[in-house]
N, C-alpha and C positions, 0 to 999 in steps of 0.2 A: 099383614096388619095394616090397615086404612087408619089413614087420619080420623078419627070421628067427626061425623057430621056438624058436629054443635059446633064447633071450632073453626068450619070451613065456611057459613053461614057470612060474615063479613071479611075474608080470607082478601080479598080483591080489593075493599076498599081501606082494610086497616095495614097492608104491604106495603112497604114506599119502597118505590124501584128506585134503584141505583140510579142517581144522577150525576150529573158532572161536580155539579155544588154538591153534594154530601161525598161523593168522591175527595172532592178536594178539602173538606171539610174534617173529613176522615183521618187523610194525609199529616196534617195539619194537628192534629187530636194526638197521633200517635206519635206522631215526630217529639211535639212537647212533651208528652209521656215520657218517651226514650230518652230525652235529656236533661228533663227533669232527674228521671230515675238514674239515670250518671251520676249526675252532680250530686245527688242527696246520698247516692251509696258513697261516692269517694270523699265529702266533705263534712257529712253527719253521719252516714253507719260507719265508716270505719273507724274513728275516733271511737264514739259511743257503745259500738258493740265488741268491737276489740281491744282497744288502749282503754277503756275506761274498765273494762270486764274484769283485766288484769287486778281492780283492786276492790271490783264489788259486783258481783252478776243482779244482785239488786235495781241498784241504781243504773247499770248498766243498761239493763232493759229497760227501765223506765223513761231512760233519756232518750232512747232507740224506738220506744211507742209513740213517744213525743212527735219525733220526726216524720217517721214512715205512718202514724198515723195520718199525719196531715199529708204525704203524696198518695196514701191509697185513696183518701178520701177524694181524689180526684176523679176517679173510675164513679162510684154513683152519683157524681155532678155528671160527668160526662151520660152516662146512661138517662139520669133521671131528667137532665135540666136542658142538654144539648140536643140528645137526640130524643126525649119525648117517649122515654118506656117505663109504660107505669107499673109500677109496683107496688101490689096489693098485699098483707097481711093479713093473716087468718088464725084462729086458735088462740094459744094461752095468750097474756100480757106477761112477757118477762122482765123482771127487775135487771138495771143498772148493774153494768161490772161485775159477775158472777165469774166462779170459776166451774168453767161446764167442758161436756166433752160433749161435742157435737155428731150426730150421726145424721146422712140425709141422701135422698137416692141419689142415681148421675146419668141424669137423662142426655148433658152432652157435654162438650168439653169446658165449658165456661157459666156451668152451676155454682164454683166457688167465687166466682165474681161476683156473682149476685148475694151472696151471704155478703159481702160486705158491707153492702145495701143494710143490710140490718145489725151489724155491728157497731156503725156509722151511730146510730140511731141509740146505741145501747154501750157511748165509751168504750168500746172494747176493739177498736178495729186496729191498733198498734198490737194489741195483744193476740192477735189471732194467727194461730199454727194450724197448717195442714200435713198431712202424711200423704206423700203423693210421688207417682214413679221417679224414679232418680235419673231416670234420661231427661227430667224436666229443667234438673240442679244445670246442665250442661247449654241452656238459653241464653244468648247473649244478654248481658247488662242484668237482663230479670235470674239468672241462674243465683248471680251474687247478691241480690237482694233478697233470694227465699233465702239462700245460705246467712242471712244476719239476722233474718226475721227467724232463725230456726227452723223450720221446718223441717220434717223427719222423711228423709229418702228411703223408698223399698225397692227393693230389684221381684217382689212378687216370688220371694224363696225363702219359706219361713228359717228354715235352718242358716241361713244367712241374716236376713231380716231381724230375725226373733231376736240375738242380742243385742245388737245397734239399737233395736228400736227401742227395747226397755233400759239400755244407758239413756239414751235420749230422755224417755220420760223420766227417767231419777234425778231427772237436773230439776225437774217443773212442777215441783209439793212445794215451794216456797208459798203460802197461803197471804203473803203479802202480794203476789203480782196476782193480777186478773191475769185470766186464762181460756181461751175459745178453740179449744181442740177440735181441728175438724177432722173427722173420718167418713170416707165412703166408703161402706162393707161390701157394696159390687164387687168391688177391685178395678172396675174399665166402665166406661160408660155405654147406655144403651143402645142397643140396635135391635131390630126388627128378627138378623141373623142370630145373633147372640141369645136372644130371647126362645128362639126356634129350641136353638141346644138345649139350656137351661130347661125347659117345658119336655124334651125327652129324659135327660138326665133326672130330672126332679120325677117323670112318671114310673122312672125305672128305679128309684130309690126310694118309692113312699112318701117325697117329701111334698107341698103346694106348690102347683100348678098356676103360677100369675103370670100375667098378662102385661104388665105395665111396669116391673120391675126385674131383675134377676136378680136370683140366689144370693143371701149374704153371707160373707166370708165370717166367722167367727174369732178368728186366731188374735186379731187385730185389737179387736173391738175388746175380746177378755185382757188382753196384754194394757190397756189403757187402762180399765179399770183395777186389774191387780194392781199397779204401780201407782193409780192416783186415788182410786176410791175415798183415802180419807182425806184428801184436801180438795177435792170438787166440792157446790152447791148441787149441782143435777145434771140430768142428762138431757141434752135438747134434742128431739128427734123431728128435723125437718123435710118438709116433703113438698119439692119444687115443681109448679106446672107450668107450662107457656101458651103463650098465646100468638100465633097464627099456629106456627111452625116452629122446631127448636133451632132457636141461632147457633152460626160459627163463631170463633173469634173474631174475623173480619165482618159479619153482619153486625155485631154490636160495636166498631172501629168506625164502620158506615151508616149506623145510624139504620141498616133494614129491615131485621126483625132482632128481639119480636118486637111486638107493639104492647105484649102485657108478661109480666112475670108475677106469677100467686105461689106465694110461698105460705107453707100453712105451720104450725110450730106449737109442737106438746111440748110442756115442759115437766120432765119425769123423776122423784126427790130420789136419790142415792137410795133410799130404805124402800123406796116399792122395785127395786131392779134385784131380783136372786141372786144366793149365792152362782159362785164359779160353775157347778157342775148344771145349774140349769140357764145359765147367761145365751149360750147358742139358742136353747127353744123361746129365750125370751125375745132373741135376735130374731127371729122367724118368725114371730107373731107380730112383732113390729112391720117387717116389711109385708106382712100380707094385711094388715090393715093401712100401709102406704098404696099396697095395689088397690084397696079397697078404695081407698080416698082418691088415686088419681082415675079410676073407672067413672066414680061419680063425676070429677072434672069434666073427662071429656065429654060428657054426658050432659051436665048441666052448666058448664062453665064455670062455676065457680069451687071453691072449697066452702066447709062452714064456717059460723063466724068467722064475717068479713069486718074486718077492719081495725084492728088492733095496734095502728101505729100511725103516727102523724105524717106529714109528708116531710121533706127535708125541706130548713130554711136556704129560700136563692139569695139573701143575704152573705149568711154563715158560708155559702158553695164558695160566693162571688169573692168574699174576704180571704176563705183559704185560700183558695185559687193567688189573687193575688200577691199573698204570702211568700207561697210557695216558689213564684215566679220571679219574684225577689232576689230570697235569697240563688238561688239558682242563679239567676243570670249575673248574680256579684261573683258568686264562685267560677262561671265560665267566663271572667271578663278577667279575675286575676289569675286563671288557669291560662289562656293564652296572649294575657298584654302585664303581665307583672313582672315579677323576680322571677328567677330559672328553678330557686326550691319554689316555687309551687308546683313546675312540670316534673323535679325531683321526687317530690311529695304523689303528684297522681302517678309515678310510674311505680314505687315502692309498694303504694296501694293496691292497686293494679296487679302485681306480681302475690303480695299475699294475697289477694282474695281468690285471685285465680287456685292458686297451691290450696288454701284453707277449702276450697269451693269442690276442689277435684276431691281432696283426699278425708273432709268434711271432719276439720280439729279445728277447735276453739281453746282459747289460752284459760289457763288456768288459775285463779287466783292468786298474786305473788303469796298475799298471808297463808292461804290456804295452803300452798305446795309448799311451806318454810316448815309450817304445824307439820305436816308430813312425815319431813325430813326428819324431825328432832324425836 
């Protein structure tokens, strides 16, 4: 499979190579990330998601959007402001704070990064869960913060998978919290090889033959909507293109590709999505109109309706950023020059998140577990 021509067209002049200065720049980007993302898991998520949980998963989450909104929001300063990767919108206008389940292809490993980008933009980026392999839960520093932000681990065996995942969504029909469920129906993201397979398997089963995306998983995708259906707004089906090339983690840490991210986004109401026995064929007409959309991409460059969302204010980045930096560097200043319970405090921390992170239990309401009892 070739890159398409359209795309390779300014390929040379829109790559920035690796320099020492974005090297070090990089360095730099990720280090404050990393300690950022300490001090805000040990000093705000675990108060807010744990000890506050214990007497209202309400409020608990709301305090805990509060926070980790504002350090995610540092990932599209960093893409959009630092390193210069534009990001274009295409398709509906979605309204503010909706409770949606997300579905969108996975052309590489850091497509969910880029949603954020438009979460950012749409209140919702404290509230956004992904469903995403469970060797991911085991990342330093980042494992304990998907584990506060919720996030639903699969080991890819539905008979395993399948009750966790639907306790998991039975927690999240409270129609009070905003909610950004993200699913990729791939299950892995794409490759040239993978695509090979997919395109025999699919010839050998009668099923479409595309080019630009592989097979979508069903099991997933019904299991969200059995358990949320009736407290969603809609379903949003996103469909991510790049531009030169598709970045690693470390090409968007360096600032090397891309240079363009077009993200295109239907917004689909809970009553046009069929019942359960035909959700799969509705899932597979989706993705072949995602292969449909991304063949014209490489094709013409662009998706349709272009432009459907503002750019972020460098204000609003420069202020969070700020904030953020703030607090953070109060909390590393009494974590190693204050009282001995604050290194008391981060080790106890530290030891539950890790236990809660491995074995993936959240505390249970004291009211609620008492109602139980009686």
């Amino acid at each position: 499979m070739e890159v398409p021509s359209a795309l390779c067209l300014n390929q040379r002049m829109k790559h920035h190579p690796l320099t020492l200065l974005r090297a070090f720049r990089g360095i730099m980007c990720l280090l404050v990330l990393l300690l950022t993302a300490f001090m805000m898991i040990l000093y705000c998520g675990f108060p807010s998601a744990i000890i506050l949980r214990l007497f209202s998963i309400h409020y608990s989450r709301k305090v805990t959007s509060l926070f980790f909104g504002s350090w995610l929001a540092l990932w599209p300063f960093v893409f959009e402001k630092i390193n210069k990767t534009k990001v274009i919108f295409y398709g509906d206008i979605v309204p503010a704070r909706e409770r949606v389940l997300l579905i969108s292809n996975h052309r590489t490993e850091v497509d969910w990064m880029y949603l954020w980008d438009l979460a950012l933009r749409k209140g919702c980026l404290g509230y956004i869960r992904y469903i995403l392999k469970s060797s991911l839960m085991k990342l330093p520093v980042f494992g304990w913060g998907f584990y506060i932000l919720e996030f639903i681990p699969v080991e890819r065996k539905w008979e395993v998978d399948g009750p966790k995942m639907c306790h998991m969504l039975s927690t999240f029909k409270d129609p009070r919290d905003p909610l950004w469920l993200v699913l990729f129906p791939e299950g892995t993201d794409f490759s040239e090889q993978k695509c090979i397979r997919n395109q025999k398997y699919a010839a050998e089963n009668g099923l479409p033959i595309m080019k630009n995306v592989l097979l979508p998983k069903s099991k997933g995708f019904s299991a969200c909507l059995e358990e949320l259906r009736g407290s969603l707004d809609a379903v949003y089906d996103v469909t991510i293109g790049y531009k030169n090339r598709c970045p690693s983690f470390l090409d968007n840490v360096f600032g090397v590709d891309p240079s363009e991210v077009h993200i295109h986004i239907r917004r689909i109401n809970l009553v046009d999505i069929p019942t359960p026995e035909k959700e799969a064929t509705w899932l597979m007409d989706a993705f072949c109109l995602k292969d449909e959309l991304l063949s014209n991409f490489y094709s013409k460059g662009n998706f349709p309706q272009q432009g459907t969302e503002a750019p972020l204010s460098t204000v609003k980045c420069l202020v969070n950023f700020i904030a953020v930096l703030i607090l953070t560097s109060t909390c590393t200043f009494f974590t190693f020059f204050s009282s001995i319970w604050f290194k008391i405090y981060v080790s106890l921390a530290c030891a539950y998140l890790t236990s809660g992170t491995y074995f993936n239990i959240r505390p249970t309401p004291l009211l609620g577990f008492l109602k139980a009892q009686l």
